[in-house]
N, C-alpha and C positions, 0 to 999 in steps of 0.2 A: 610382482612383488619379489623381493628380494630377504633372504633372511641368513645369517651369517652365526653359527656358534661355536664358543671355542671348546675344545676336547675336555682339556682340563681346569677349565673353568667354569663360571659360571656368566660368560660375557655373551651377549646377544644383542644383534643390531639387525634391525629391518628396514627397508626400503619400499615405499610402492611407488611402481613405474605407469605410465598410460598407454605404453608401448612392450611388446617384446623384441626391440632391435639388437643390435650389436652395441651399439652405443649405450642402453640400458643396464646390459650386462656387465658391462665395464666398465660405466661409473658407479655400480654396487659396489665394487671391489675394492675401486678407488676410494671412496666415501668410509667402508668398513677397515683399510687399512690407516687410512689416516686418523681414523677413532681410538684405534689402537696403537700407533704409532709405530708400526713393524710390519713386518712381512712375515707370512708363515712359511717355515719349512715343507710343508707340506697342507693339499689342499684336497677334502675326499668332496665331489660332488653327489648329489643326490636328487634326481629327480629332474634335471633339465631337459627345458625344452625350446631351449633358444636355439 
């Protein structure tokens, strides 16, 4: 599972995977940027375990 929120907002996007690959990981990010249509300056993780 994948879960993406923004600082100062109130934007929230999830993902559930069947896998924890590499490949998982990184189309969370792919998927949550394109929802948003940007990239962030900045990215705090929390909690991985990929």
């Amino acid at each position: 599972m994948s879960i993406f929120t923004a600082a100062k907002s109130n934007f929230r996007d999830a993902d559930i995977y069947y896998s924890q690959k590499a490949e998982s990981f990184l189309d969370a990010h792919v998927n949550f940027f394109e929802d948003v249509g940007g990239v962030f300056s900045q990215i705090v993780y929390d909690n991985t375990k990929v």
